[in-house]
N, C-alpha and C positions, 0 to 999 in steps of 0.2 A: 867630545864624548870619551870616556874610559874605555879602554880593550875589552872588558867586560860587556860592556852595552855596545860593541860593535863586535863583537864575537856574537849577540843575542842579534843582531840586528840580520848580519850576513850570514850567519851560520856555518860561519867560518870557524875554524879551532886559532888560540892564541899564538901555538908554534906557527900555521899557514899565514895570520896575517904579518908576524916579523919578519919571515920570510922574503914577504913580497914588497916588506920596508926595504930589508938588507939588501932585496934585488934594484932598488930603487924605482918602484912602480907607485908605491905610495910616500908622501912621506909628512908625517905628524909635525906639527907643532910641538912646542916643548912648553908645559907649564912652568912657573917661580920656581918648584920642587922637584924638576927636571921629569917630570912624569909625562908620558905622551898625548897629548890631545888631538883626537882623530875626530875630522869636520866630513860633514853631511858629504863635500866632494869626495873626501876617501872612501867613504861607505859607499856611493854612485860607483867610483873606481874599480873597489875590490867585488861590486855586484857582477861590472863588464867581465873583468878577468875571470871569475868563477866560471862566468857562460864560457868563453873563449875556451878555457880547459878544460869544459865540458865536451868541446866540441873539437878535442886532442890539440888544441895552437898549443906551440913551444912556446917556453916562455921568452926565449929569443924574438921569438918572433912580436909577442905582444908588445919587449920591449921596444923594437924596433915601428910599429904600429903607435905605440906614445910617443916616441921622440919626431913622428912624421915621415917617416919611409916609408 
């Protein structure tokens, strides 16, 4: 899916979800035309994290929560 229709989906803004690319919590596929293609798991992903700093987790700590610590 396009950052557009995963922006509509999570109601996330498009700076917050590169973000949480650059942070390496998510991370896209690349289409032919190097444009990012974001799967059903990233949208599951960035639903978790939203709750998470909702609930003030750093994002240290989220990251540390994906890699398994």
């Amino acid at each position: 899916m396009t950052i557009k229709e995963l922006e509509r989906q999570t109601g996330l803004p498009r700076t917050t979800i590169r973000f949480y690319e650059q942070e390496g919590l998510i991370a896209p596929e690349r289409r032919e035309n190097n444009y990012r293609d974001y799967s059903e798991e990233d949208a599951a992903t960035l639903e978790k994290i939203k709750l998470l700093r909702m609930l003030d987790v750093p994002i240290e700590e989220i990251l540390r929560l994906k890699a398994g610590s």
